[in-house]
CHARMM-style PDB file with segment names, atoms N, HN, CA, C and O in Angstrom:
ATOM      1  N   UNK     1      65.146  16.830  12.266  1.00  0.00      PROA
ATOM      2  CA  UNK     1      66.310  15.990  12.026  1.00  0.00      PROA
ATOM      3  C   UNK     1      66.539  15.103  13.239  1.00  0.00      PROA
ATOM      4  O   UNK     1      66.547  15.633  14.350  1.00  0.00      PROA
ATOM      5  N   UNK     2      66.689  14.051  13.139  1.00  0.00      PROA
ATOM      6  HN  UNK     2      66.682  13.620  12.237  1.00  0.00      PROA
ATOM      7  CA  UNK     2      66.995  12.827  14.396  1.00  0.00      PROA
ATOM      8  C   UNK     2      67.980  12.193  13.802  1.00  0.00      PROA
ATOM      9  O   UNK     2      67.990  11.586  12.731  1.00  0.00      PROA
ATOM     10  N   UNK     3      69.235  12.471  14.974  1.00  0.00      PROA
ATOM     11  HN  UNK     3      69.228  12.963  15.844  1.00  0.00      PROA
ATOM     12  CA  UNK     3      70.059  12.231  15.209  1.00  0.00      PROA
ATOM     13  C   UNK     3      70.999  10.895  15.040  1.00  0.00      PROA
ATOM     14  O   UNK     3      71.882  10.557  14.252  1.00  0.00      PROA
ATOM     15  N   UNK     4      70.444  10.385  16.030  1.00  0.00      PROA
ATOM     16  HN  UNK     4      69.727  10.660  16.671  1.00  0.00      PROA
ATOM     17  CA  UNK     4      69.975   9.018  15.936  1.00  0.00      PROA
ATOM     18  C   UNK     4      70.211   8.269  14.714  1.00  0.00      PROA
ATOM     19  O   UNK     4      71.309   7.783  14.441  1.00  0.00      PROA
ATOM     20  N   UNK     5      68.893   8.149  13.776  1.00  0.00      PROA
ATOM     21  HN  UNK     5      68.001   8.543  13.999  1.00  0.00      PROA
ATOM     22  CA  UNK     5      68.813   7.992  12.463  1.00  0.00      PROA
ATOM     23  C   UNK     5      70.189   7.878  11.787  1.00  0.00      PROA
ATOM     24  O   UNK     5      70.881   6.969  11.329  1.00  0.00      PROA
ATOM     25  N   UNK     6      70.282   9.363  11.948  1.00  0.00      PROA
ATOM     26  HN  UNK     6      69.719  10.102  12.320  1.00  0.00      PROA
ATOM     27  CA  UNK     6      71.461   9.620  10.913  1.00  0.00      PROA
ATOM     28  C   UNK     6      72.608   9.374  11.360  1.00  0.00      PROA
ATOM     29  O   UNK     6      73.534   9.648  10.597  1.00  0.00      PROA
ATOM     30  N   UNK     7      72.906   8.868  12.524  1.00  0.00      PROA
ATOM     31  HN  UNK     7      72.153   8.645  13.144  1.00  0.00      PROA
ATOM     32  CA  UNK     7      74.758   8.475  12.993  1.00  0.00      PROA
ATOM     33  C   UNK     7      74.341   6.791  12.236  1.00  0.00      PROA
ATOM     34  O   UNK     7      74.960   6.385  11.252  1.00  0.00      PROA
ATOM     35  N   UNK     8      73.323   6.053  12.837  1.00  0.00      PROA
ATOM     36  HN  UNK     8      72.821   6.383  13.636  1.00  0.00      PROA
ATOM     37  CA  UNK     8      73.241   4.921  12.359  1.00  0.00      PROA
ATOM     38  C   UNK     8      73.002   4.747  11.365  1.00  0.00      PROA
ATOM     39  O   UNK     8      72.874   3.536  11.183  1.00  0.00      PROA
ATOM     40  N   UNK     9      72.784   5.529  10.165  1.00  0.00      PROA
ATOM     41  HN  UNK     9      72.889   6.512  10.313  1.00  0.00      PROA
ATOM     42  CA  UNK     9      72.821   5.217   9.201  1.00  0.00      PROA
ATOM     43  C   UNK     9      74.234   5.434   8.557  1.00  0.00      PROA
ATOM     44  O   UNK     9      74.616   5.147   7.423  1.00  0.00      PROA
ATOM     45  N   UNK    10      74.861   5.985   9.534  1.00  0.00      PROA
ATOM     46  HN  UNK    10      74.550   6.219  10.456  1.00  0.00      PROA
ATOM     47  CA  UNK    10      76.512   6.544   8.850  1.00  0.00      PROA
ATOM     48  C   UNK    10      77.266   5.287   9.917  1.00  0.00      PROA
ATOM     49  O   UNK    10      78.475   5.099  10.051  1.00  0.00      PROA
ATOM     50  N   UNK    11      76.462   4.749  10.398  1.00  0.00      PROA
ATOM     51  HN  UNK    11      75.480   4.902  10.289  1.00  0.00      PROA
ATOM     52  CA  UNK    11      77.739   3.388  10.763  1.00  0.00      PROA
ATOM     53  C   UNK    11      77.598   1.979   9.753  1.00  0.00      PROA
ATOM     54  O   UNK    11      78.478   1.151   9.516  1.00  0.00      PROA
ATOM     55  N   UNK    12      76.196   2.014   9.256  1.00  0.00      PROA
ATOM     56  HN  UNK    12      75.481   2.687   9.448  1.00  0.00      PROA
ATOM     57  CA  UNK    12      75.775   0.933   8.462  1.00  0.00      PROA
ATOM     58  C   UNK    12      76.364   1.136   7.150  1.00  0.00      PROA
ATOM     59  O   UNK    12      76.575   0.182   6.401  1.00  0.00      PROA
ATOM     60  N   UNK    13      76.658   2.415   6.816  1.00  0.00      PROA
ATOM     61  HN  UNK    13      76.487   3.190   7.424  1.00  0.00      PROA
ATOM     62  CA  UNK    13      77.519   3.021   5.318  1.00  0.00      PROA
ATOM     63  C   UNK    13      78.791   2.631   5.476  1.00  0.00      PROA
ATOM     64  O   UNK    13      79.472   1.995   4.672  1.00  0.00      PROA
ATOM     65  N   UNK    14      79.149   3.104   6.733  1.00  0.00      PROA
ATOM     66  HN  UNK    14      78.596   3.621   7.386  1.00  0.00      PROA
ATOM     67  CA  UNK    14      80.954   2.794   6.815  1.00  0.00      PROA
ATOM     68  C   UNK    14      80.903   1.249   7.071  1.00  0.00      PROA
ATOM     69  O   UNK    14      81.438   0.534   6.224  1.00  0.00      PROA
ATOM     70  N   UNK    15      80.488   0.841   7.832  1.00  0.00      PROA
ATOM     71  HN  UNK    15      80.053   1.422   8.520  1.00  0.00      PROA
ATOM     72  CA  UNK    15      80.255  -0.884   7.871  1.00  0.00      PROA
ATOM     73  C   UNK    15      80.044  -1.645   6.178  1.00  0.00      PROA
ATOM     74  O   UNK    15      80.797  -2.515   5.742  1.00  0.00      PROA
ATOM     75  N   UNK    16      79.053  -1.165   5.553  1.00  0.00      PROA
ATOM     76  HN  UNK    16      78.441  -0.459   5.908  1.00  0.00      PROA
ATOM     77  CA  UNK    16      79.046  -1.815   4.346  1.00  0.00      PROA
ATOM     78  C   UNK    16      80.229  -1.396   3.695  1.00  0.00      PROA
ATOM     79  O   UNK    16      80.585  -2.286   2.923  1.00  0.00      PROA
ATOM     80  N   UNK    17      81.038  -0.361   3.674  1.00  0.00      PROA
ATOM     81  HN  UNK    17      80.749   0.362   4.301  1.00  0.00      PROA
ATOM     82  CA  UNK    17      81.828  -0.125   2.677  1.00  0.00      PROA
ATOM     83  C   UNK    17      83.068  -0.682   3.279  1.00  0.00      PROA
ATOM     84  O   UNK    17      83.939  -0.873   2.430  1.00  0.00      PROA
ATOM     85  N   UNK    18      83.490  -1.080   4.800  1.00  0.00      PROA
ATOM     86  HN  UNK    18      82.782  -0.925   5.489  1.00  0.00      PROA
ATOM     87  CA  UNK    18      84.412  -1.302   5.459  1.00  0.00      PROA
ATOM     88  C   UNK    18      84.366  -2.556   4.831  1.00  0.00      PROA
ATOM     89  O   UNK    18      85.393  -2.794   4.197  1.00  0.00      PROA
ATOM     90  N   UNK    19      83.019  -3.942   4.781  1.00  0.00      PROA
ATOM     91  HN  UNK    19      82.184  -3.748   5.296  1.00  0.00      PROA
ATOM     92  CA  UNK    19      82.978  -5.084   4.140  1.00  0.00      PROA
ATOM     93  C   UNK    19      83.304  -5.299   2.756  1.00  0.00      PROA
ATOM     94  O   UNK    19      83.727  -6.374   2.329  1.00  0.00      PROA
ATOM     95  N   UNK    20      83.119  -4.341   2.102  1.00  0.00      PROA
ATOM     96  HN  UNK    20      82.775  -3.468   2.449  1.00  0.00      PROA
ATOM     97  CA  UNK    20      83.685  -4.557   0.658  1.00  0.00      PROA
ATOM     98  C   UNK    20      84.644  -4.286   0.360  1.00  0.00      PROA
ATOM     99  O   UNK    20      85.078  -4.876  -0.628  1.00  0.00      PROA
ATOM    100  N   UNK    21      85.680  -3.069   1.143  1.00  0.00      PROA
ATOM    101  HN  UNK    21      85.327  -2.589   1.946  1.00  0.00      PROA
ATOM    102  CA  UNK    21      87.191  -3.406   0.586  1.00  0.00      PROA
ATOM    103  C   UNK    21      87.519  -4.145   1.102  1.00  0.00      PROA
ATOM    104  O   UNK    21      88.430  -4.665   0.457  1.00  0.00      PROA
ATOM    105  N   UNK    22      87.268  -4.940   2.550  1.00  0.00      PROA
ATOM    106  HN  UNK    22      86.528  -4.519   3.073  1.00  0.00      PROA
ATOM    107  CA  UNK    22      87.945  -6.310   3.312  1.00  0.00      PROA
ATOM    108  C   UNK    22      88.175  -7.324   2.473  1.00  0.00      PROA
ATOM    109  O   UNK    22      89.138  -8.086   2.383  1.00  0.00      PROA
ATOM    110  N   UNK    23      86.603  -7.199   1.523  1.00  0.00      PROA
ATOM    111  HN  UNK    23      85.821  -6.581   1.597  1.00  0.00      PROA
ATOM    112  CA  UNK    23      86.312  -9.024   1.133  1.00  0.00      PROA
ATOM    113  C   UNK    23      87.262  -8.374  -0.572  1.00  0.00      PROA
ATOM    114  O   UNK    23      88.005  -9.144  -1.181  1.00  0.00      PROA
ATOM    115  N   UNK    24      87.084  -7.305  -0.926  1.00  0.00      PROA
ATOM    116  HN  UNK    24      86.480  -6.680  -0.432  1.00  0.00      PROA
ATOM    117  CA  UNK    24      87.757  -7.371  -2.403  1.00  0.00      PROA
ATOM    118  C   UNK    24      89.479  -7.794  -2.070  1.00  0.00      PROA
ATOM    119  O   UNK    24      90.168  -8.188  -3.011  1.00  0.00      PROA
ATOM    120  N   UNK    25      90.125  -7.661  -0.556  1.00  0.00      PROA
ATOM    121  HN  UNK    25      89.565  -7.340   0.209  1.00  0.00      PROA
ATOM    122  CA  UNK    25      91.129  -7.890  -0.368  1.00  0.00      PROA
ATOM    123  C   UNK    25      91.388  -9.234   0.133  1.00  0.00      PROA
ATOM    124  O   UNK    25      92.510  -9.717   0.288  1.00  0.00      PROA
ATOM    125  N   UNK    26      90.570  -9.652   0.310  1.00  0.00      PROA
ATOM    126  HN  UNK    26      89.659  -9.260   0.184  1.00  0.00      PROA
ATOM    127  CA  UNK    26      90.688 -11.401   1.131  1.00  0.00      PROA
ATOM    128  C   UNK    26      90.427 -12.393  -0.098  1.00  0.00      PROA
ATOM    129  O   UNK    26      91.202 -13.347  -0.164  1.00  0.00      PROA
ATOM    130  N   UNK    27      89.419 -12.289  -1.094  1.00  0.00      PROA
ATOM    131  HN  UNK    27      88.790 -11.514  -1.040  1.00  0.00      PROA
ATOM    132  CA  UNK    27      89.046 -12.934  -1.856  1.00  0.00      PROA
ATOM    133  C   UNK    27      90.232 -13.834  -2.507  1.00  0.00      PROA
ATOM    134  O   UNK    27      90.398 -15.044  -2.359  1.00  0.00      PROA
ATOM    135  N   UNK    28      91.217 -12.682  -3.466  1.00  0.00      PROA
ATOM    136  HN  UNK    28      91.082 -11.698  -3.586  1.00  0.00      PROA
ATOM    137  CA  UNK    28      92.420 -13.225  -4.078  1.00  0.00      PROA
ATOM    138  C   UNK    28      93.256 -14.465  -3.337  1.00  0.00      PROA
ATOM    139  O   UNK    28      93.956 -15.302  -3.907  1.00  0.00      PROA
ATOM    140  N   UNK    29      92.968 -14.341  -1.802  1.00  0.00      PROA
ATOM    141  HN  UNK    29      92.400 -13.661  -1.338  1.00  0.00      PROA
ATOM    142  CA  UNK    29      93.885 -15.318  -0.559  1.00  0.00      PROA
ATOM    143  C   UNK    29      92.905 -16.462  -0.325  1.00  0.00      PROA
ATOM    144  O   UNK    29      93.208 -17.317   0.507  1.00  0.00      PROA
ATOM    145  N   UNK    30      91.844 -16.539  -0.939  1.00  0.00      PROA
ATOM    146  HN  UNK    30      91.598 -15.844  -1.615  1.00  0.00      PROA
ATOM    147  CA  UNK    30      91.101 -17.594  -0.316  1.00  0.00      PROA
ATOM    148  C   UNK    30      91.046 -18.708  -0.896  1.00  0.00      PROA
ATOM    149  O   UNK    30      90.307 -18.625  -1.877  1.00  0.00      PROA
ATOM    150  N   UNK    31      91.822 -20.518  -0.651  1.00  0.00      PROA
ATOM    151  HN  UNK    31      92.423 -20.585   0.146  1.00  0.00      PROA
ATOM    152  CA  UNK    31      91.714 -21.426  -1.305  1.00  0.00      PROA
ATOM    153  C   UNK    31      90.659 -22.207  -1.715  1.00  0.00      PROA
ATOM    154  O   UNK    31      90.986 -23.362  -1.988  1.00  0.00      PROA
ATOM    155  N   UNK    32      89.650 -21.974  -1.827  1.00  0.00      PROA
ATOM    156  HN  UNK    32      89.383 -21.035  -1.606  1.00  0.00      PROA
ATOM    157  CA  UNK    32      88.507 -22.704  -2.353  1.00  0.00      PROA
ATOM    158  C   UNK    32      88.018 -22.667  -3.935  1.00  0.00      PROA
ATOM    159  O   UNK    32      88.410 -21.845  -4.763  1.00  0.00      PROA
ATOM    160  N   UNK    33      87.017 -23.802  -4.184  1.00  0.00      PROA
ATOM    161  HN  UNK    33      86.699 -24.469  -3.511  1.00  0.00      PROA
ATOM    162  CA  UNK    33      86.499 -24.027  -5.122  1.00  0.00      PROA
ATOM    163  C   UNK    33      85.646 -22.724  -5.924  1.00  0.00      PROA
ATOM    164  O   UNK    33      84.940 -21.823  -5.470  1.00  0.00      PROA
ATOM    165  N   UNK    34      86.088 -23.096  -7.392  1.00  0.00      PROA
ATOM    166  HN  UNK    34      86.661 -23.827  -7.761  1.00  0.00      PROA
ATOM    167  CA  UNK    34      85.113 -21.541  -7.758  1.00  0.00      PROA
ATOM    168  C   UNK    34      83.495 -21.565  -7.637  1.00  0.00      PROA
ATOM    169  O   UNK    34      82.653 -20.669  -7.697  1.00  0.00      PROA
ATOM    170  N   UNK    35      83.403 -23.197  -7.409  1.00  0.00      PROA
ATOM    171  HN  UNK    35      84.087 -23.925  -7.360  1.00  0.00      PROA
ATOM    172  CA  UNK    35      81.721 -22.664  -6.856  1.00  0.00      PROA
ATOM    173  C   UNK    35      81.686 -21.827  -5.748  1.00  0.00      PROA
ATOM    174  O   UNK    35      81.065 -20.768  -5.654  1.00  0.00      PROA
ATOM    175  N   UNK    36      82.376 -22.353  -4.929  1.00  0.00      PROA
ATOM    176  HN  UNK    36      82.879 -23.214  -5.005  1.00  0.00      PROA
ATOM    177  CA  UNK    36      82.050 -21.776  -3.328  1.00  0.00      PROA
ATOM    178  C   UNK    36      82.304 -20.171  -3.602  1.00  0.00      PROA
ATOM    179  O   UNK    36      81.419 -19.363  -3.320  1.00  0.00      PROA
ATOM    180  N   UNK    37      83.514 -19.770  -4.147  1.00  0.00      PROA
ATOM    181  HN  UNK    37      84.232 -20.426  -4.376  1.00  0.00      PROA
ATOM    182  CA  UNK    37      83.766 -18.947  -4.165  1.00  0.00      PROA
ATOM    183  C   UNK    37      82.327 -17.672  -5.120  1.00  0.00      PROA
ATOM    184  O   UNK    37      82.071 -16.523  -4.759  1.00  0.00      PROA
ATOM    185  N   UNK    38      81.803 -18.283  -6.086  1.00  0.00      PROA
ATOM    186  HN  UNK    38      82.011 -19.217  -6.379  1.00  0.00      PROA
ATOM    187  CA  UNK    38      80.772 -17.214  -6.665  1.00  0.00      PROA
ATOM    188  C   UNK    38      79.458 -17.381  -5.697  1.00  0.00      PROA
ATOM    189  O   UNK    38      78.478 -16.642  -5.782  1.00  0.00      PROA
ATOM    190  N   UNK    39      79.597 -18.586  -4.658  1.00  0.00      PROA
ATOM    191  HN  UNK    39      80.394 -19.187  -4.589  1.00  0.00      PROA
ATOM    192  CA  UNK    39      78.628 -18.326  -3.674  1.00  0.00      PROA
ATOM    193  C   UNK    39      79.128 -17.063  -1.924  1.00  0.00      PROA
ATOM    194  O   UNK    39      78.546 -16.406  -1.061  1.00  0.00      PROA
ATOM    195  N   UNK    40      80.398 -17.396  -2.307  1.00  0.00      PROA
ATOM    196  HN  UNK    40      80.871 -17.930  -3.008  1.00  0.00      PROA
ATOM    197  CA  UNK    40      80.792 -16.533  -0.970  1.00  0.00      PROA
ATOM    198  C   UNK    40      80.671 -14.581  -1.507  1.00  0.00      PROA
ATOM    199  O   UNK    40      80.153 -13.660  -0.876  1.00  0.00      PROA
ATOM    200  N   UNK    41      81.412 -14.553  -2.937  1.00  0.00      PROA
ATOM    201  HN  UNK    41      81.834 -15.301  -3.449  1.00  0.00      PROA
ATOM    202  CA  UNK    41      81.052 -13.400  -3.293  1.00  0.00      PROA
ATOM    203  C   UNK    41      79.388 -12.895  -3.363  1.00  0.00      PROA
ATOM    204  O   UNK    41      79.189 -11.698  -3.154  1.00  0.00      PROA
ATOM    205  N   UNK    42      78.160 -13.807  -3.661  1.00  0.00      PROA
ATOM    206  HN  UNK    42      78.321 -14.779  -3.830  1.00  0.00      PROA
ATOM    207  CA  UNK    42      77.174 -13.140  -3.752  1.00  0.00      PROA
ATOM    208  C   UNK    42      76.181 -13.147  -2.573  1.00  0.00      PROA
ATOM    209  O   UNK    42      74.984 -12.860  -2.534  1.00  0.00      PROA
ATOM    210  N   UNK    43      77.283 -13.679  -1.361  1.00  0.00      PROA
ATOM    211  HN  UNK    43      78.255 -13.913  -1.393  1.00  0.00      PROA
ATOM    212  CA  UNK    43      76.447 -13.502   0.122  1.00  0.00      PROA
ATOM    213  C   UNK    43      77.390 -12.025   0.381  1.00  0.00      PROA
ATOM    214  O   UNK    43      76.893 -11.076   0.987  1.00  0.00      PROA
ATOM    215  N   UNK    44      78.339 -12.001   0.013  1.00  0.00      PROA
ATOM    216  HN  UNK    44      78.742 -12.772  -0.479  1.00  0.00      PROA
ATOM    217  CA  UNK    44      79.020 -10.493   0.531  1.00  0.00      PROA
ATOM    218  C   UNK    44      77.900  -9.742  -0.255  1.00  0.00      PROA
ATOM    219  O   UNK    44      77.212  -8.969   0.411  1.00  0.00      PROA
ATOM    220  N   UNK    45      77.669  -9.851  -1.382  1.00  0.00      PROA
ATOM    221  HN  UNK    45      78.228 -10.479  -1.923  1.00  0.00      PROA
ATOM    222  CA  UNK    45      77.021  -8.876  -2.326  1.00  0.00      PROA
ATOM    223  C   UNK    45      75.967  -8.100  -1.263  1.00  0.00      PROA
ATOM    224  O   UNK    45      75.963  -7.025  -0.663  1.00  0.00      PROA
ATOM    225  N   UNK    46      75.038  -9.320  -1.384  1.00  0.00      PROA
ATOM    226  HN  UNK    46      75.041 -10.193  -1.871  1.00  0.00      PROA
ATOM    227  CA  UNK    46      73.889  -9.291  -0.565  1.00  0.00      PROA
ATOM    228  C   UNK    46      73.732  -8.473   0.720  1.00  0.00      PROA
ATOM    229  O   UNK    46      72.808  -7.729   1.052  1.00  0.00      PROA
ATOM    230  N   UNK    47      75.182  -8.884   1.542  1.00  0.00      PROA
ATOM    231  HN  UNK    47      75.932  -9.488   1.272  1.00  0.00      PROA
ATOM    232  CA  UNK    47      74.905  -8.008   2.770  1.00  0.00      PROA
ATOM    233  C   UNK    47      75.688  -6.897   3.069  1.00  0.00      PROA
ATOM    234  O   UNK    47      75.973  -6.497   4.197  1.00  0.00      PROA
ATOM    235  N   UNK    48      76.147  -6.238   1.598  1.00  0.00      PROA
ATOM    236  HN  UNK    48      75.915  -6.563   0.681  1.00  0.00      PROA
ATOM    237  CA  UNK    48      77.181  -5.134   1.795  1.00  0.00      PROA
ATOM    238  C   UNK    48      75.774  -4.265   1.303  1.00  0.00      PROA
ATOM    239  O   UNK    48      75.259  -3.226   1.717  1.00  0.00      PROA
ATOM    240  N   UNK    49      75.450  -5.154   0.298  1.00  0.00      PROA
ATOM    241  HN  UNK    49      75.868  -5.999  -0.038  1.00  0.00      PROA
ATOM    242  CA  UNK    49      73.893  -4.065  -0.733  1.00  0.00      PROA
ATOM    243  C   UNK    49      73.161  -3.608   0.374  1.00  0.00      PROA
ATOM    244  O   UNK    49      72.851  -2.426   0.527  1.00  0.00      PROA
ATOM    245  N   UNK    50      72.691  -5.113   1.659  1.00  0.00      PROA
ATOM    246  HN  UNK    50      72.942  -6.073   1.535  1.00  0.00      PROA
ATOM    247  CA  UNK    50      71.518  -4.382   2.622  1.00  0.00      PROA
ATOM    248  C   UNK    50      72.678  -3.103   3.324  1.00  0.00      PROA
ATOM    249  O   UNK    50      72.315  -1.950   3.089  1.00  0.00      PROA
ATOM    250  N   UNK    51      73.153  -3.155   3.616  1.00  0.00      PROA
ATOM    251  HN  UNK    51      73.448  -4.092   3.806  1.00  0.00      PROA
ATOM    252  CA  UNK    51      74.087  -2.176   4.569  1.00  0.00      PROA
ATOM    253  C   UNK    51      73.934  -0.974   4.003  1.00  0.00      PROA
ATOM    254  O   UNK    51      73.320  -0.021   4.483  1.00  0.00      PROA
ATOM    255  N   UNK    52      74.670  -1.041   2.660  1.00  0.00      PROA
ATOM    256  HN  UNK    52      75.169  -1.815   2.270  1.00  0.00      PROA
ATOM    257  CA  UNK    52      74.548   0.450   2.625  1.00  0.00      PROA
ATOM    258  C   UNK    52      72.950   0.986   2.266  1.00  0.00      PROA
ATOM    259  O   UNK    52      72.439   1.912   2.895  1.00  0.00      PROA
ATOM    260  N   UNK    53      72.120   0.130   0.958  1.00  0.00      PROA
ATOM    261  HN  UNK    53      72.536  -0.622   0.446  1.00  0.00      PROA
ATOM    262  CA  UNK    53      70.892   0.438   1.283  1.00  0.00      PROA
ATOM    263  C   UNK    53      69.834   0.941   2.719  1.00  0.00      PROA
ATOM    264  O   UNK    53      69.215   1.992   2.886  1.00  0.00      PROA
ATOM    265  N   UNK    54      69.930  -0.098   3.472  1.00  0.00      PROA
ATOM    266  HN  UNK    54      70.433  -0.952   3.337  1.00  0.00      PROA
ATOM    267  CA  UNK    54      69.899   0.869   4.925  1.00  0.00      PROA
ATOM    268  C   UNK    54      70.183   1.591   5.556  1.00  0.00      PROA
ATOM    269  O   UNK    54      69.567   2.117   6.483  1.00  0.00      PROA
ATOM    270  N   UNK    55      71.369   1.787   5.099  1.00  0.00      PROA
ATOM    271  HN  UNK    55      71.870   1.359   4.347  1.00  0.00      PROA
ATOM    272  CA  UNK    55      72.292   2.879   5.846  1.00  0.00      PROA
ATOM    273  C   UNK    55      71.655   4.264   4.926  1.00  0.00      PROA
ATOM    274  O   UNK    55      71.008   5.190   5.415  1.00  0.00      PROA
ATOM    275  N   UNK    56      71.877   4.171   4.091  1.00  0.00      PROA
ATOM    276  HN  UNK    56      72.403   3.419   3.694  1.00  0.00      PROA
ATOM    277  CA  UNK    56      71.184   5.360   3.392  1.00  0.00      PROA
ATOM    278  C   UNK    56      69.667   5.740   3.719  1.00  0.00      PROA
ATOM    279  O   UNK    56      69.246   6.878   3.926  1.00  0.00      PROA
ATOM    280  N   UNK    57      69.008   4.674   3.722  1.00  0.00      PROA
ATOM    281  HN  UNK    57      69.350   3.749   3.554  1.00  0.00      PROA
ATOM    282  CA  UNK    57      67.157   4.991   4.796  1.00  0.00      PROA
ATOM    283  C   UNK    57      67.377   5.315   5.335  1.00  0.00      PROA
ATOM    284  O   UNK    57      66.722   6.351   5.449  1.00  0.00      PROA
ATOM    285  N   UNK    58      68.099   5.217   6.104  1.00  0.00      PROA
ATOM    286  HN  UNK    58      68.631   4.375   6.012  1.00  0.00      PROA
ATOM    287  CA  UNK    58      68.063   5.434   7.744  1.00  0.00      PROA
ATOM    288  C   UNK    58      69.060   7.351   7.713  1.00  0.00      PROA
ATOM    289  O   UNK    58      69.114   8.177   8.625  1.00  0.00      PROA
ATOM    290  N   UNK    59      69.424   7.394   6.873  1.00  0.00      PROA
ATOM    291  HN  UNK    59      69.381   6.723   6.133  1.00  0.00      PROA
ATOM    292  CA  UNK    59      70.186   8.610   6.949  1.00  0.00      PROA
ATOM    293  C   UNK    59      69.126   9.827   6.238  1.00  0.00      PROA
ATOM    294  O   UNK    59      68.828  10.925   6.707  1.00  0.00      PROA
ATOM    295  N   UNK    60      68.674   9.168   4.890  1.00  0.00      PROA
ATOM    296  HN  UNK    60      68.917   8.276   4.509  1.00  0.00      PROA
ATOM    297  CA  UNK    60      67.494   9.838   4.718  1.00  0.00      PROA
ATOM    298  C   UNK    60      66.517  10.616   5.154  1.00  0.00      PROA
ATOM    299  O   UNK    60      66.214  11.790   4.945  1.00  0.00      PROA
ATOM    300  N   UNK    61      65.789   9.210   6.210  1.00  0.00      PROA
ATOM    301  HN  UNK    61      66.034   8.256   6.380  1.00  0.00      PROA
ATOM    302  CA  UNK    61      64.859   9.651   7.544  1.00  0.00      PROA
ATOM    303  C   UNK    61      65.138  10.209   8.140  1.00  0.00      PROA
ATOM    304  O   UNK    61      64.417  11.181   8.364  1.00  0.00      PROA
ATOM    305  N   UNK    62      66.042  10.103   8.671  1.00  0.00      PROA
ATOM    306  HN  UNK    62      66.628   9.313   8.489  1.00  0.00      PROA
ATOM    307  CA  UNK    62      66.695  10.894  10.114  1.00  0.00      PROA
ATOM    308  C   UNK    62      66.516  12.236   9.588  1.00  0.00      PROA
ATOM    309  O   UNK    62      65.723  13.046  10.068  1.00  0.00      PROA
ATOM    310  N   UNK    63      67.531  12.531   8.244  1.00  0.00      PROA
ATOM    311  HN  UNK    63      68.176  11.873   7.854  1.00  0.00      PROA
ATOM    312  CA  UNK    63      67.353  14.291   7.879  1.00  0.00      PROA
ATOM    313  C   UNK    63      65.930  14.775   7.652  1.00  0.00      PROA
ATOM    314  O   UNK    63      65.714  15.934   8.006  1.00  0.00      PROA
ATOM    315  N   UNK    64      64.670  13.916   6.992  1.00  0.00      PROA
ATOM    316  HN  UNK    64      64.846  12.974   6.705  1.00  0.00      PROA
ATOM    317  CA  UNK    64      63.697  14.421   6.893  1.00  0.00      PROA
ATOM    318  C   UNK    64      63.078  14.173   7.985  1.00  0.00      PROA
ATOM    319  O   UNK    64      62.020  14.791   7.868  1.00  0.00      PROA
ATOM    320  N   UNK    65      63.081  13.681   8.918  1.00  0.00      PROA
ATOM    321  HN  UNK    65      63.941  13.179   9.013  1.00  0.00      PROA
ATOM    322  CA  UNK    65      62.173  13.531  10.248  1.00  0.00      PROA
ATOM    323  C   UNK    65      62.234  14.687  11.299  1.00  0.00      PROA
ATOM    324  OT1 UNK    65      61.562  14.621  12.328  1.00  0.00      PROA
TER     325      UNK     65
END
């Protein structure tokens, strides 16, 4: 088990999940166009998905390593 691994993969989990209730709470406040807006939601998508996806590798590894 490495240590390591697995804290950073438990900061990249809480980080991705910290980004998605932020942005599900900011969104409603934000004045822009609904293009921009289905482009701003699917860059959050994108980098909440890598977060926790990594975060979970990396927590994975760590326990099996």
């Amino acid at each position: 088990m490495n240590v390591e691994l697995v804290a950073f993969g438990a900061i990249a989990l809480a980080a991705g999940a910290g980004l998605l209730y932020a942005a599900r709470q900011l969104y409603p406040r934000l004045d822009v166009s609904d293009d921009a807006l289905v482009s701003i939601r699917l860059l959050t998508a994108l980098i909440v998905g890598v977060l926790l996806l990594g975060g979970a590798g990396l927590v994975l590894v760590g326990i099996l390593a």
